[in-house]
Backbone as numpy.savetxt, mean C-alpha at the origin, in Angstrom:
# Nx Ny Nz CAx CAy CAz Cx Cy Cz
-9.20 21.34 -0.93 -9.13 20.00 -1.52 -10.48 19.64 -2.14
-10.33 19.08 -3.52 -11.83 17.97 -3.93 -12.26 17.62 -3.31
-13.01 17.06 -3.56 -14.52 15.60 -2.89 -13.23 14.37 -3.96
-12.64 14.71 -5.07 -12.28 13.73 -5.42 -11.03 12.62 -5.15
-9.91 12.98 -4.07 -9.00 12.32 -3.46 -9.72 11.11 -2.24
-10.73 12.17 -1.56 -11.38 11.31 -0.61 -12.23 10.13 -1.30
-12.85 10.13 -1.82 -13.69 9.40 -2.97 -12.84 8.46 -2.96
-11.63 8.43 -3.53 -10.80 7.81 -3.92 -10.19 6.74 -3.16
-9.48 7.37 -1.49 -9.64 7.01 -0.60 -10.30 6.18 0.30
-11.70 6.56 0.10 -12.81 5.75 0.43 -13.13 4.18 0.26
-12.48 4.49 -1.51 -12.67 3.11 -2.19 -11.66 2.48 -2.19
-10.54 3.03 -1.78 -8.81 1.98 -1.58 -9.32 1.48 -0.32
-10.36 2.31 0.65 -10.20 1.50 2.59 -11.36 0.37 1.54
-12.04 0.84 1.01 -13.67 -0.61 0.64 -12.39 -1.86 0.67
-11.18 -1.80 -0.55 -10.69 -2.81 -1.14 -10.35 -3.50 0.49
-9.51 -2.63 1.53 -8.84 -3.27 2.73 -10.10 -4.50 3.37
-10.98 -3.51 3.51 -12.51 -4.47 3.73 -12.87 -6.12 3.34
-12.99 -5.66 1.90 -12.58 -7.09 1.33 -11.75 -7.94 1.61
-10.63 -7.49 1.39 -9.47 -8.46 2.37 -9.56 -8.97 3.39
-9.92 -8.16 4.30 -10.64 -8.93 5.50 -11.70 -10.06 6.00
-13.02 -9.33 4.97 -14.06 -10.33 4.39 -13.31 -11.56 4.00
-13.11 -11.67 2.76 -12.64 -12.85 2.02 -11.80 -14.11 3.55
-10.88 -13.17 4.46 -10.75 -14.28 5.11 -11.71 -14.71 6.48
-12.40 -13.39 7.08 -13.30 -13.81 8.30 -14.47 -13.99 7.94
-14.43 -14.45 6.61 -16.08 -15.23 6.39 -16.06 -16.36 6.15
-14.30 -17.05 5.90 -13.89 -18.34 5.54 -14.64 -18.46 4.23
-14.49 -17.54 3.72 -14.84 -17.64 2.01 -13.57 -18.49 1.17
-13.76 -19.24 0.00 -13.14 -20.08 -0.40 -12.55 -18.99 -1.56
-11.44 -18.97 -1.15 -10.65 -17.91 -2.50 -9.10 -18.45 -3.06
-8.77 -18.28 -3.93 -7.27 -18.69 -4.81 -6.10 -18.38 -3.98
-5.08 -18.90 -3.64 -3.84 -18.69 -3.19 -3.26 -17.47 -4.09
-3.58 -18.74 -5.52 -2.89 -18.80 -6.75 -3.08 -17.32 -6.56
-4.28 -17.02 -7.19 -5.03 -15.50 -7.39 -4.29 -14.67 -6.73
-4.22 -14.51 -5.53 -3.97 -13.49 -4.37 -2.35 -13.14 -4.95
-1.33 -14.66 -5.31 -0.16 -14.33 -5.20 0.18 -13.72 -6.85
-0.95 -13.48 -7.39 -1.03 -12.82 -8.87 -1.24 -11.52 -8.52
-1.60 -11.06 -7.56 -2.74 -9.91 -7.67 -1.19 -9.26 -7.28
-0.32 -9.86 -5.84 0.57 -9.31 -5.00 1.77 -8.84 -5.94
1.49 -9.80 -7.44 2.97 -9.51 -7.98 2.67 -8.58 -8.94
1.38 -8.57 -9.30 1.12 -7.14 -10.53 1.42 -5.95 -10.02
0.65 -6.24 -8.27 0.53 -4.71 -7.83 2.47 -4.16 -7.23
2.96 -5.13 -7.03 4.24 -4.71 -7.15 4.56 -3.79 -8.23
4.79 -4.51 -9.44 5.22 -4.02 -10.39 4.54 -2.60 -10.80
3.00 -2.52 -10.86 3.01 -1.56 -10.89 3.26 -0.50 -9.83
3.38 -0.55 -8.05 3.82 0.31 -7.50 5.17 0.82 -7.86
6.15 -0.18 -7.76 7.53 0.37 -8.09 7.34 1.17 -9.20
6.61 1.24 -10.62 6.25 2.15 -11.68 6.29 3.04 -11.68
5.14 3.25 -10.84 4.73 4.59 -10.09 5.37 4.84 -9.26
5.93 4.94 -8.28 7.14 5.59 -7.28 8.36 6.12 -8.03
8.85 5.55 -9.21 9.75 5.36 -9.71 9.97 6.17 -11.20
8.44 6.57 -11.71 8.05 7.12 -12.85 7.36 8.27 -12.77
6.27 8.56 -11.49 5.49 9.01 -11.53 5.81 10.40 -10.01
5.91 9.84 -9.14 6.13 10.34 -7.82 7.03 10.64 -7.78
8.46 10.09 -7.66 9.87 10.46 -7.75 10.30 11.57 -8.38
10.18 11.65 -10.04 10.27 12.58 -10.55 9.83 14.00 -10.40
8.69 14.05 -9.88 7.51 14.96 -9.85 8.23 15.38 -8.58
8.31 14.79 -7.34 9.08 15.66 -6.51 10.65 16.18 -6.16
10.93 15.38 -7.35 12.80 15.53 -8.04 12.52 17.27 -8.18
11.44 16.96 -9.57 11.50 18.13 -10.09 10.96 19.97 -9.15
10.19 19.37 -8.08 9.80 20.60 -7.53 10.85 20.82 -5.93
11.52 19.87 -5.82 12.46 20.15 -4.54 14.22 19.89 -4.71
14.53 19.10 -6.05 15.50 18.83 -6.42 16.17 17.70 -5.58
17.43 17.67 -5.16 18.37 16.60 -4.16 17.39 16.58 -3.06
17.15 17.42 -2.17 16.34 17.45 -1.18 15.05 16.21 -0.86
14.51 16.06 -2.20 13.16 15.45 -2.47 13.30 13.80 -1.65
15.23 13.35 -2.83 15.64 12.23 -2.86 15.30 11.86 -1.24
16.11 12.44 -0.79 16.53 12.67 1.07 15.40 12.08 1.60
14.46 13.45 1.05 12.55 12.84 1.79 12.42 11.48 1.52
12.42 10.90 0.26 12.11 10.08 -0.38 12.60 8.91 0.48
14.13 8.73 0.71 14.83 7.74 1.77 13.89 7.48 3.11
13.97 8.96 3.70 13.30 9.24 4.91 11.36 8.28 5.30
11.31 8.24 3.74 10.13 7.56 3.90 9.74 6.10 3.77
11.28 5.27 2.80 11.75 4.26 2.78 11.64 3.59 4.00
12.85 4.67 4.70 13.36 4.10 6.45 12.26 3.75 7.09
11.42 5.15 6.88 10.48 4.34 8.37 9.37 3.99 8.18
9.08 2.93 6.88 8.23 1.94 6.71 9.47 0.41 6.96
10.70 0.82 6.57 11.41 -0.36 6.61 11.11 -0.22 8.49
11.63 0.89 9.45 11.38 0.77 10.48 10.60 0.13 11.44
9.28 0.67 10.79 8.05 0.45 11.37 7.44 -1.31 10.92
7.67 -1.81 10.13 7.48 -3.23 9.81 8.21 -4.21 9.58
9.32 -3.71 9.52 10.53 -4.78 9.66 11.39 -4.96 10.74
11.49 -3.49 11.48 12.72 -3.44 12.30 11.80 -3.43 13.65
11.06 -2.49 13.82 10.22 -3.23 15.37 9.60 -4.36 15.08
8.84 -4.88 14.44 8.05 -5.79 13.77 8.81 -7.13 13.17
8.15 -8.14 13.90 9.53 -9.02 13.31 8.83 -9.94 12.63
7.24 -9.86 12.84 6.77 -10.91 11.71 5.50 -10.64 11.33
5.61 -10.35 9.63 4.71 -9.37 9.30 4.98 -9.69 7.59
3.66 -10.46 6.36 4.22 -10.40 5.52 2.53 -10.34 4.85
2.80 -9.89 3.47 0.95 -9.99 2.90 1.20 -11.41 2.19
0.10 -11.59 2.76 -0.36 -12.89 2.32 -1.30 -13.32 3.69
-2.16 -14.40 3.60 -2.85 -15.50 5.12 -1.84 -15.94 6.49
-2.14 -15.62 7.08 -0.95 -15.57 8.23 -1.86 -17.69 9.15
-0.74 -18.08 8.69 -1.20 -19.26 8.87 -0.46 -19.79 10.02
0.41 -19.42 10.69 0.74 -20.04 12.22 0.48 -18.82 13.24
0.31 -19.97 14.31 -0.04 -19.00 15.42 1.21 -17.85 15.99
0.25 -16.95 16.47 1.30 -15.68 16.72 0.23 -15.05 18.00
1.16 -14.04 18.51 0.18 -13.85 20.03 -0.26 -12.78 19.86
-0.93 -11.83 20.89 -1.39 -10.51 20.46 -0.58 -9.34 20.06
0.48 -9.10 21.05 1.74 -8.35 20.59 1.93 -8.15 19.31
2.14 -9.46 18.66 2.53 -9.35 17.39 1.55 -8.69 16.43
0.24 -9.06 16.38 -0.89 -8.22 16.12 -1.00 -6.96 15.98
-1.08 -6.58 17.33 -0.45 -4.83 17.45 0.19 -4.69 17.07
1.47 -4.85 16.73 2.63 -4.25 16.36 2.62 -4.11 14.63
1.80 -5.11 13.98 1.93 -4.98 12.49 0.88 -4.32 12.64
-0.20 -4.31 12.84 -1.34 -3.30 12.74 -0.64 -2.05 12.85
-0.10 -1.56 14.05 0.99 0.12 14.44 1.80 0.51 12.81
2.62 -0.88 12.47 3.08 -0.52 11.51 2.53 -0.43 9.80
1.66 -1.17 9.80 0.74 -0.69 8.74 0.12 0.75 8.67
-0.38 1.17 9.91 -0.82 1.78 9.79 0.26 3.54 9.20
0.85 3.17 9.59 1.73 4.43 9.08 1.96 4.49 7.22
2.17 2.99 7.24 1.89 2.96 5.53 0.67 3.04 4.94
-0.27 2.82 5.45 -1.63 3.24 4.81 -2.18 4.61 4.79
-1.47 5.36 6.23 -1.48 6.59 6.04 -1.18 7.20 5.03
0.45 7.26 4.65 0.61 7.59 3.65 0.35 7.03 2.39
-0.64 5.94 2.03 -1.10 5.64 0.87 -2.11 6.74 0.36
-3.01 7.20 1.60 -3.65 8.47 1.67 -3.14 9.95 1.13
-1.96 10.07 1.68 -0.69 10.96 1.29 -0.64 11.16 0.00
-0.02 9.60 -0.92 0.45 9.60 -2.28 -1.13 9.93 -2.70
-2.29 9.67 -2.75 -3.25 9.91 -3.46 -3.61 11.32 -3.70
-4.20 11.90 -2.57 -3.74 13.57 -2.31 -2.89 14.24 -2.84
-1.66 13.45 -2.83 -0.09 14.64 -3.63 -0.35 14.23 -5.11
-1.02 12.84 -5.47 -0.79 12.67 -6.97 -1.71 13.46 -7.74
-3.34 13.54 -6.66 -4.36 14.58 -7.42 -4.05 15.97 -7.45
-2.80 16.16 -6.40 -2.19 17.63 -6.53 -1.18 18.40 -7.79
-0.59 17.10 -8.29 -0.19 17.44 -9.10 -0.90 17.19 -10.74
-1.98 16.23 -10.70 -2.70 16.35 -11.87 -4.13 15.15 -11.51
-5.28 14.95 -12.02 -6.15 14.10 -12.40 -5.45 12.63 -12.45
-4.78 12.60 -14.14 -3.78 11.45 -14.42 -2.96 10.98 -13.22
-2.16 11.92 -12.63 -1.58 11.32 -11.49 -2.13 10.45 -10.20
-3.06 11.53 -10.26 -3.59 10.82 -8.84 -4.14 9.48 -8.72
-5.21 9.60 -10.12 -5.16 8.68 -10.70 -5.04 7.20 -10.57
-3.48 7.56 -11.42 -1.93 6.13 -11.42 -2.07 5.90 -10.11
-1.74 6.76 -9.29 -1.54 6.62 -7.92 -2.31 5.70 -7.01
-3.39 5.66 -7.51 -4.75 5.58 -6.44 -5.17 3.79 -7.41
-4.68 3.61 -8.77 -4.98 2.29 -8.96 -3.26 1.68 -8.47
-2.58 2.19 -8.64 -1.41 1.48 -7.48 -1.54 0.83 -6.27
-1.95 1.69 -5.38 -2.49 1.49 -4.16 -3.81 0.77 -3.95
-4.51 0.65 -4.89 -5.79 0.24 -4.82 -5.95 -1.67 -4.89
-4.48 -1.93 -5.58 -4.27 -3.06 -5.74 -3.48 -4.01 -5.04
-2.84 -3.20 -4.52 -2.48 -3.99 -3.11 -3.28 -3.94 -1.55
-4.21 -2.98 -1.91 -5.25 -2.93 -0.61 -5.72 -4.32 -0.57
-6.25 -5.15 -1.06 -7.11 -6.04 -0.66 -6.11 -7.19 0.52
-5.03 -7.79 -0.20 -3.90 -8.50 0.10 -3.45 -7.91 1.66
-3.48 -6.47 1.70 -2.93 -5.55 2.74 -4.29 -6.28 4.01
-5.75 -6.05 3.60 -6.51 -6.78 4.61 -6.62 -7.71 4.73
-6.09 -8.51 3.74 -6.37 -9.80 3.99 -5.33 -10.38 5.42
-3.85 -9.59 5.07 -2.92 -10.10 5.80 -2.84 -9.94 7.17
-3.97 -8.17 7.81 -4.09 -7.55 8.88 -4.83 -8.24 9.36
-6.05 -8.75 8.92 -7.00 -9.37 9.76 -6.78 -11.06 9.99
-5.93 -11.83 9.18 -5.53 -13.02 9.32 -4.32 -13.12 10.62
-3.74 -12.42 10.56 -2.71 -11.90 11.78 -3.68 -11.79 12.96
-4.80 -10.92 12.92 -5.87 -10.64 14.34 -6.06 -12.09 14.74
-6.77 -12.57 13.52 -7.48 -14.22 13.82 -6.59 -15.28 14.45
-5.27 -15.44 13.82 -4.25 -15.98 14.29 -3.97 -15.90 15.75
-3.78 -14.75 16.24 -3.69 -14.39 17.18 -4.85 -14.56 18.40
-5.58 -15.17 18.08 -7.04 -15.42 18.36 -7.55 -14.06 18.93
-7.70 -13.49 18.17 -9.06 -12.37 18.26 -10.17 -12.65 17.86
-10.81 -12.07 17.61 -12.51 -12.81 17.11 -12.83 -12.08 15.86
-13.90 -12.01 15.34 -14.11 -11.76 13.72 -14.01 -10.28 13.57
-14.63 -9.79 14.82 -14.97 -8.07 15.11 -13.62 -7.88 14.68
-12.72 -7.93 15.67 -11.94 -7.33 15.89 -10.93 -7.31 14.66
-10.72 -8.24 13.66 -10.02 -8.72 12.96 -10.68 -7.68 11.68
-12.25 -7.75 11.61 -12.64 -6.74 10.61 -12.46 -5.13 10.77
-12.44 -4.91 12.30 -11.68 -3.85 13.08 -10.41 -3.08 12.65
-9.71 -3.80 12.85 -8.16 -3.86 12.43 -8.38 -3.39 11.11
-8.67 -3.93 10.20 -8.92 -3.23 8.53 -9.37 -2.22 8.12
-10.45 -2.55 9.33 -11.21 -0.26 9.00 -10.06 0.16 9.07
-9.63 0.04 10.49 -8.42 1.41 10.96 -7.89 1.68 9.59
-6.89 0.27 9.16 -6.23 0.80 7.89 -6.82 1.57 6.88
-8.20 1.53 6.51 -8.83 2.68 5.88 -8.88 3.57 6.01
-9.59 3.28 7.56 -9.52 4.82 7.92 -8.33 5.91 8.18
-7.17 5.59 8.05 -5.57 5.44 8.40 -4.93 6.33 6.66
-5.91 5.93 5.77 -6.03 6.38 4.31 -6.20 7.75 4.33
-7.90 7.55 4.82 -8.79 8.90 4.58 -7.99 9.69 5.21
-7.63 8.95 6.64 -7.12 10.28 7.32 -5.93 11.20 6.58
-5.25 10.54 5.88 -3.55 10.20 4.83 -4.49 11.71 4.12
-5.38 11.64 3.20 -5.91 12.34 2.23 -6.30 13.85 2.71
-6.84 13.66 3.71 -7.33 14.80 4.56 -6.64 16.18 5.25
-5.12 15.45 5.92 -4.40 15.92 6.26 -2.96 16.34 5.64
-3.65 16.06 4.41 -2.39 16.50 3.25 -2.34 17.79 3.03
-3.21 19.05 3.20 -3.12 19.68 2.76 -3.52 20.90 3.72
-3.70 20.07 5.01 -3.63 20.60 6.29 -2.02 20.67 7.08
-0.89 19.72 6.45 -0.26 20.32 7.37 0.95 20.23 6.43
2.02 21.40 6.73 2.41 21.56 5.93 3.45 21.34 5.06
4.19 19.95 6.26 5.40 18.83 5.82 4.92 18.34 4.60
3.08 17.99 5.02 2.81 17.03 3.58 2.61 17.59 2.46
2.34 18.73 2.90 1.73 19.67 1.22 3.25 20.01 0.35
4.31 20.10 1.53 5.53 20.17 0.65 6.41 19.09 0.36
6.32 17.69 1.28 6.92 16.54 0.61 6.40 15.65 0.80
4.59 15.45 0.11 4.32 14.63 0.50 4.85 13.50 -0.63
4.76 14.51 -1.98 5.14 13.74 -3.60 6.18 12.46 -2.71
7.18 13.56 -2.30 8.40 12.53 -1.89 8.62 11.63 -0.68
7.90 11.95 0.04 7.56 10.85 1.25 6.95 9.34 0.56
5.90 9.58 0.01 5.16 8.78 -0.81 5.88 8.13 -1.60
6.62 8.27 -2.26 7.73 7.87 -3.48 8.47 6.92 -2.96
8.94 7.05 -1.27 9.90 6.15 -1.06 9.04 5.21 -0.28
7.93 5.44 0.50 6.84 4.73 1.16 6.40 3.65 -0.26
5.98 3.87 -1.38 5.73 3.09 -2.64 7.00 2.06 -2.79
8.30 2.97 -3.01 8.62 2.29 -3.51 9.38 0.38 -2.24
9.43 1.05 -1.38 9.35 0.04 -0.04 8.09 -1.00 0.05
7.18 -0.74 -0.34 6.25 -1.46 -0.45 5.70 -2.66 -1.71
6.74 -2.07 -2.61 6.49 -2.27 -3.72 7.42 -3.22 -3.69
8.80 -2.93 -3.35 10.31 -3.91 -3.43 10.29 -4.60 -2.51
10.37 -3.76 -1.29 10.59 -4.76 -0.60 9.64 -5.22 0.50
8.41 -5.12 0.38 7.35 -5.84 1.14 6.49 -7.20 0.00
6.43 -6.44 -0.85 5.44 -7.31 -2.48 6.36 -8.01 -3.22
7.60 -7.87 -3.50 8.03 -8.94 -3.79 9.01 -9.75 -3.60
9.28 -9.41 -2.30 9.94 -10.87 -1.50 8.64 -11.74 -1.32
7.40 -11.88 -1.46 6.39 -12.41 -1.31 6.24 -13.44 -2.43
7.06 -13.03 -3.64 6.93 -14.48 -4.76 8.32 -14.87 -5.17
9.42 -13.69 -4.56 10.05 -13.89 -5.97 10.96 -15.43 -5.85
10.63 -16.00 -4.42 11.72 -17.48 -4.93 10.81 -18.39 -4.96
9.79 -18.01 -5.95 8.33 -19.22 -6.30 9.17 -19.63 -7.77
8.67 -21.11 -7.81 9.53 -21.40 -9.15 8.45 -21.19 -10.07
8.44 -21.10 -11.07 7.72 -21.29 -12.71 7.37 -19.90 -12.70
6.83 -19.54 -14.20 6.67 -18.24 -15.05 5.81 -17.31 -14.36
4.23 -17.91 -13.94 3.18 -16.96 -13.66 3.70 -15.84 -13.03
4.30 -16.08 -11.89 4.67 -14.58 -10.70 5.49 -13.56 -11.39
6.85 -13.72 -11.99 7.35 -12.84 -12.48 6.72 -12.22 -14.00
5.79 -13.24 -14.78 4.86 -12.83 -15.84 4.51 -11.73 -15.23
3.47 -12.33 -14.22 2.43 -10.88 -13.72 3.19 -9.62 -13.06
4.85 -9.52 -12.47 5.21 -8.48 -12.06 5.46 -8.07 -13.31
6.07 -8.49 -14.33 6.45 -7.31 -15.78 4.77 -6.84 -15.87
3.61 -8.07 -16.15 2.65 -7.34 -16.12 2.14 -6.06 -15.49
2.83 -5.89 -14.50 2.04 -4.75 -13.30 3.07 -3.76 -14.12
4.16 -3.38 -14.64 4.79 -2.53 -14.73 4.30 -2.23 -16.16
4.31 -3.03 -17.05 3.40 -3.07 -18.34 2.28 -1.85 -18.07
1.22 -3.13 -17.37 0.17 -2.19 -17.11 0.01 -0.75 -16.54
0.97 -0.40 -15.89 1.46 0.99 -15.54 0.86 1.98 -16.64
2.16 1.64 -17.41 2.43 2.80 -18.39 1.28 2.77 -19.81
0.60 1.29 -19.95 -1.00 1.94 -20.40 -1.74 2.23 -19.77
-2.10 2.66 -18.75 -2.72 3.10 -17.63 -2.52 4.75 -17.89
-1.15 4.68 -17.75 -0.80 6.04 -17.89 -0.73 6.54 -19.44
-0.81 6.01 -20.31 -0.93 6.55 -21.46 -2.56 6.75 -21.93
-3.63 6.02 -21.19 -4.83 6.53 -21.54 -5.03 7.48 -20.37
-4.67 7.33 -19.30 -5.34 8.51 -18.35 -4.21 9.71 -19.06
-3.54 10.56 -19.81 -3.02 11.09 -20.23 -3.73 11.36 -21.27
């Protein structure tokens, strides 16, 4: 493997960081903003899962890929919806106890893993890809810490621990990147694990988060994210 997936990696855990920052420093930041950022990066994940990843492991495993692809759906839907009963990105503004804490932290963490995953499989299959991949993911990282460590605080943990919680998810990345090519489920589906992990994250974690907001901005900025996709992908090409 490169120096260049990890790199990459590195700087999707910085974004989780921020997220965290922005809320355990009680820094004064936009709702508005955040629920812009949540609906671009939708649009463009579903893009990419859907344009970029999907295909790519359509094409090297055929029906099979799809299967993976579900398989990776399920158990992010599993892991954050179905054990996890309250868990959404955005500022976690009522109280919740520690349990609950753990339990979205457990389940994040499996999706940040494989955010690690898709970055690794996308630089595997080209530069451009990995790329797409890695500003996909890169844009919902911040939102992703913001929501992990507001959940800690909620829960009354203290600042450590809450900035704590966010490494992991980084580090939960790197590890994603590292072990792609060490073992050998991922080196052969990771394209498609990733594909359905995106596209779950993309549908149905990012935008049940705006979509029954009334007026233009939110759904503007999701065509935007899908927009922005495909010039993204037409200059990294």
């Amino acid at each position: 493997m490169t120096v260049q997936p990890v790199v990459y990696a590195l700087a999707a855990a910085g974004a989780n960081m921020l997220g965290a920052l922005a809320v355990t420093s009680r820094a004064r930041w936009s709702v508005q903003a955040l629920d812009a950022v949540v609906a671009l990066s939708a649009g463009f994940l579903i893009a990419v899962a859907l344009t970029s990843l999907l295909p790519e492991a359509i094409g090297r495993h055929g029906e099979r890929a799809a299967v993976v692809a579900l398989v990776g759906y399920l158990l992010v839907h599993l892991t954050q919806h179905t054990l996890v009963h309250h868990f959404h990105f955005g500022e976690e503004t009522h109280e919740v106890n520690e349990a609950v804490g753990m339990s979205a932290l457990a389940g994040l963490l499996l999706h940040t893993f494989f955010d690690g995953v898709a970055i690794a499989s996308g630089f595997g299959v080209s530069a451009s890809v990995g790329t797409l991949v890695f500003l996909a993911i890169l844009l919902h990282k911040l939102p992703e810490g913001l929501a992990i460590s507001s959940i800690f605080l909620a829960a009354g943990a203290g600042r450590r621990r809450a900035l704590g919680a966010a490494a992991l998810l980084g580090l939960a990345t790197v590890a994603g990147v590292l072990l792609t090519d060490r073992l050998t489920v991922l080196r052969e589906y990771g394209l498609a694990l990733s594909a359905g992990v995106a596209l779950y994250v993309g549908a149905s974690n990012l935008v049940p988060e705006f979509q029954g907001r009334r007026g233009w901005r939110l759904p503007v900025s999701f065509f935007a994210g899908c927009a922005l996709y495909f010039v993204a992908r037409t200059v990294a090409h």
